[in-house]
C-alpha positions in Angstrom: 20.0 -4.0 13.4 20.9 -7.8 14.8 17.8 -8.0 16.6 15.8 -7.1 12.9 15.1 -10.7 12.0 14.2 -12.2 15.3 11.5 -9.6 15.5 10.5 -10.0 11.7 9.8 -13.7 12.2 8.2 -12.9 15.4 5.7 -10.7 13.6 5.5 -12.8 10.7 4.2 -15.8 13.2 1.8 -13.2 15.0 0.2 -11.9 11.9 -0.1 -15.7 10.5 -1.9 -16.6 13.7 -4.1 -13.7 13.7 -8.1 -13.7 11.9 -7.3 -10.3 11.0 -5.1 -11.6 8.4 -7.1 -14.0 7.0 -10.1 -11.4 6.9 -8.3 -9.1 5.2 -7.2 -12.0 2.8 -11.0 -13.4 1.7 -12.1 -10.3 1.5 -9.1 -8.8 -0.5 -9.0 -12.4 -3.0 -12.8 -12.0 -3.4 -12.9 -8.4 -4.6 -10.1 -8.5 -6.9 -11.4 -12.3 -8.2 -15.3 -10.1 -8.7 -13.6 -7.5 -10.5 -11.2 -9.6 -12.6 -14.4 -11.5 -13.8 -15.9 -7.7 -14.7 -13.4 -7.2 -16.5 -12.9 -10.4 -18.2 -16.4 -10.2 -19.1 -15.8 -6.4 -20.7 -12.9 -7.7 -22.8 -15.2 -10.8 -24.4 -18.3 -8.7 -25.3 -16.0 -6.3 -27.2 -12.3 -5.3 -28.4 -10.6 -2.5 -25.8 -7.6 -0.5 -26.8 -6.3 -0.9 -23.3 -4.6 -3.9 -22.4 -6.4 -6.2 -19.8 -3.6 -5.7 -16.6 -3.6 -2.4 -17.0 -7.3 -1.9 -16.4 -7.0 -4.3 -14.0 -3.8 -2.1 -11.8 -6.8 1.1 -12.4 -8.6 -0.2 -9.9 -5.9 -0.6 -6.9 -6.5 1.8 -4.5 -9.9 0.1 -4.0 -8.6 -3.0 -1.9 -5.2 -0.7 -1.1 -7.9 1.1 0.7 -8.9 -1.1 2.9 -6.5 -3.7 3.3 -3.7 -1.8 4.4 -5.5 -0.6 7.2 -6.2 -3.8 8.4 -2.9 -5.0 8.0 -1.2 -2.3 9.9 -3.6 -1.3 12.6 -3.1 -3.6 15.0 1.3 -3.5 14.6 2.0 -0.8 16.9 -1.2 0.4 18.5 -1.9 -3.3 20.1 1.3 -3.5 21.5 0.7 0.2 23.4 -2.8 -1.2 24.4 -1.3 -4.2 26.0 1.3 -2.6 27.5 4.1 -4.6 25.8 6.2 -2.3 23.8 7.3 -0.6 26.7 8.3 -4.3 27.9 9.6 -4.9 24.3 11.9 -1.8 24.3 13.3 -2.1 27.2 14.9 -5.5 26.1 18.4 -4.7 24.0 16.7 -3.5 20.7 16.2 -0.2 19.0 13.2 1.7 18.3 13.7 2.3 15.0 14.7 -2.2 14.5 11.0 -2.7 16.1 9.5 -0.4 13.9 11.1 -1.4 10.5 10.3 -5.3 11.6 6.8 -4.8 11.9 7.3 -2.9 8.4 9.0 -5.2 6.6 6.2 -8.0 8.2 3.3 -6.2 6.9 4.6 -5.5 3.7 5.8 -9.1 3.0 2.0 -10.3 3.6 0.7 -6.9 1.2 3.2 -8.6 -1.5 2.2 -11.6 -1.0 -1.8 -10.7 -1.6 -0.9 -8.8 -4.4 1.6 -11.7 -6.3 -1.7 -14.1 -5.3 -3.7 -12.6 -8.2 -1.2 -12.7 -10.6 -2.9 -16.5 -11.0 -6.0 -14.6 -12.3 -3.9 -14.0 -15.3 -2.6 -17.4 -15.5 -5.8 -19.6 -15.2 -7.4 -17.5 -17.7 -4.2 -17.9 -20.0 -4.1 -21.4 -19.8 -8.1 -21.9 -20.2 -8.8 -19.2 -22.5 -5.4 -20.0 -24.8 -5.9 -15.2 -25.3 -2.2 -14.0 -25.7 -3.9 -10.6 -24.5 -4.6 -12.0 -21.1 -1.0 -11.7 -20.0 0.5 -9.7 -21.4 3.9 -9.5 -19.6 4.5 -5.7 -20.1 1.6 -4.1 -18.6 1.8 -7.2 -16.1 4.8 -6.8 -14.7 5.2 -2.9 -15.1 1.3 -2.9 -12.7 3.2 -5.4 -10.1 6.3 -3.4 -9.7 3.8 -0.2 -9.4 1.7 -2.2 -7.0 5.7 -3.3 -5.0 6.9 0.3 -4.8 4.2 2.0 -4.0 3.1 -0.6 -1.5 6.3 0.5 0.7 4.5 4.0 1.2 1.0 2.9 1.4 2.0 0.5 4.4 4.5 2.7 6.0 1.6 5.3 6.2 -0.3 2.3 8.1 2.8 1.4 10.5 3.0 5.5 11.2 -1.1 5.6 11.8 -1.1 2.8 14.0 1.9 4.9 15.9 -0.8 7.8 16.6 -3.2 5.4 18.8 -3.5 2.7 21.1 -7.4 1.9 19.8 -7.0 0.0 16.4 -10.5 1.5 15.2 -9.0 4.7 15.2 -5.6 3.7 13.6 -7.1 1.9 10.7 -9.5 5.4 10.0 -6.3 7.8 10.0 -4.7 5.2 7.6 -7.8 5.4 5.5 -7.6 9.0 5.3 -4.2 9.4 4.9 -3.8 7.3 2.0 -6.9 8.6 0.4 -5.8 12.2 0.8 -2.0 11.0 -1.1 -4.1 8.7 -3.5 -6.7 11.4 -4.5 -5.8 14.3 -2.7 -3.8 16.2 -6.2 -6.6 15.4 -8.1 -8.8 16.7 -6.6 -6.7 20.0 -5.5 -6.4 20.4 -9.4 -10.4 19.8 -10.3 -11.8 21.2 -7.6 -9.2 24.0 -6.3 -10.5 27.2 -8.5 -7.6 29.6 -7.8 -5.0 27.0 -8.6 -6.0 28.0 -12.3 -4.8 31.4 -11.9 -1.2 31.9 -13.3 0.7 32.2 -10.4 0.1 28.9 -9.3 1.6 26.9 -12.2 4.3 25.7 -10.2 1.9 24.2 -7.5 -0.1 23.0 -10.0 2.6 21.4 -12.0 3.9 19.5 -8.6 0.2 18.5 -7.7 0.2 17.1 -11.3 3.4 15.1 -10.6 2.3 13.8 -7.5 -1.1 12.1 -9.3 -0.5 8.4 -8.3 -2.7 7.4 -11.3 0.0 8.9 -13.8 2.1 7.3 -12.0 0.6 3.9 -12.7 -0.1 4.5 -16.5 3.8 5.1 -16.7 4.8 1.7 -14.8 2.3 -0.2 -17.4 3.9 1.5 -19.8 6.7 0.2 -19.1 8.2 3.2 -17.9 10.2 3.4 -14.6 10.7 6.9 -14.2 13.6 7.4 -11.1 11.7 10.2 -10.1 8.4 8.4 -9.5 10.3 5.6 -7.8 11.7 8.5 -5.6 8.6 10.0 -4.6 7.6 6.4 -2.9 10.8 5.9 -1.1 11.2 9.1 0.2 7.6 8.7 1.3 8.1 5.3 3.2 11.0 6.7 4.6 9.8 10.0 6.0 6.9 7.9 7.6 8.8 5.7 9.0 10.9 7.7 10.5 7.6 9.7 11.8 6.9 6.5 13.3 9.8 5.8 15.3 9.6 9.7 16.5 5.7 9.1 17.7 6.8 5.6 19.6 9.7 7.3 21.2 7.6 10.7 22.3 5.0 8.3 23.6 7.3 6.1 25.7 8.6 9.5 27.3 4.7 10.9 28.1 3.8 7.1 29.4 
């Protein structure tokens, strides 16, 4: 992995250069700064239960949605369009230290959106002088929810922009993909009739523990459930290592 760095801060410089980036930035700050002021406004016209950040971390998959396609579209299935990771890999690197670069790239700007809001919190703290504001548990527990399960949401990306040369199309299988993780158990369990029937409790117990929204209550909860965590990293794993399989099949077809 000695080449792993050189091609991180080469993709770090591309992705810093590139009006994707900042698209996906305005539009990401201004949705989450709109809904923060919902929110802010829901919290002043009456008392809630529910402590600010974690309503706040309820609404994630809403920008995950759309921004992680746009950060990861362009990683793998520009390079086939242009023709350059064939040129790329035939210089003394590995598949799989191209791949985890333009990972670990994407990911690092994903964090860095995300640890941007956290100044929501802050402003409104200092100006407001509302101990409920930031409150650190629910804080921090939604930002290490938003960090681990970010690894799997973008690795999803990097493995849909392995399946296509056309962005377009990379960014809509990334969409789907991480909807179908996001809501697909849900929706098996609502909308799935012969799930109900006996037989099925195991499935229906596994669907249950793969409901990403259970997840986050237990991470503002301040729960950090090893087996939750698991489920993520096992995840970003198994797609990335999809990832290096699709790049290497479609060097060998090209």
């Amino acid at each position: 992995m000695k080449h792993y760095f050189t091609i991180l801060s080469h993709e770090l410089r591309m992705l810093l250069v590139s009006a994707s980036t900042y698209i996906t930035a305005v539009l990401f700050l201004a949705l989450m700064g709109y809904l923060f002021v919902i929110l802010i406004e829901m919290y002043t016209k009456s008392a809630q239960d529910t402590p600010p950040a974690a309503v706040y971390f309820q609404l994630f998959w809403l920008p995950v949605w759309f921004m992680v396609p746009l950060l990861t579209m362009r990683c793998l299935s520009e390079e086939r369009r242009l023709g350059t990771l064939e040129t790329l890999l035939t210089a003394p690197v590995t598949t799989a230290e191209v791949v985890l670069a333009k990972f670990s790239a994407a990911y690092l700007l994903y964090l860095a959106l995300w640890l941007s809001t956290g100044g929501f919190f802050l402003i409104l703290h200092r100006f407001a002088d509302d101990a409920q504001f930031l409150d650190s548990g629910p804080l921090l527990g939604g930002f290490v929810f938003i960090a681990v399960s970010g690894l799997m949401f973008v690795a999803i990306g990097v493995f849909a922009s392995s399946l296509s040369g056309n962005q377009a199309v990379a960014a809509i299988i990334s969409f789907v993909l991480i909807g179908l993780f996001v809501f697909g158990p849900w929706l098996a369990l609502n909308k799935i009739a012969f799930l109900n029937l006996e037989s099925m409790q195991g499935t229906r117990a596994a669907l249950d523990y793969l409901q990403v929204f259970h997840h986050l209550d237990d991470f503002t909860r301040g729960i950090l459930d090893t087996r939750e965590m698991l489920i993520y990293l096992s995840g970003t794993t198994l797609a990335l290592i999809f990832s290096v399989f699709s790049v290497e099949a479609k060097l060998l077809h090209s």
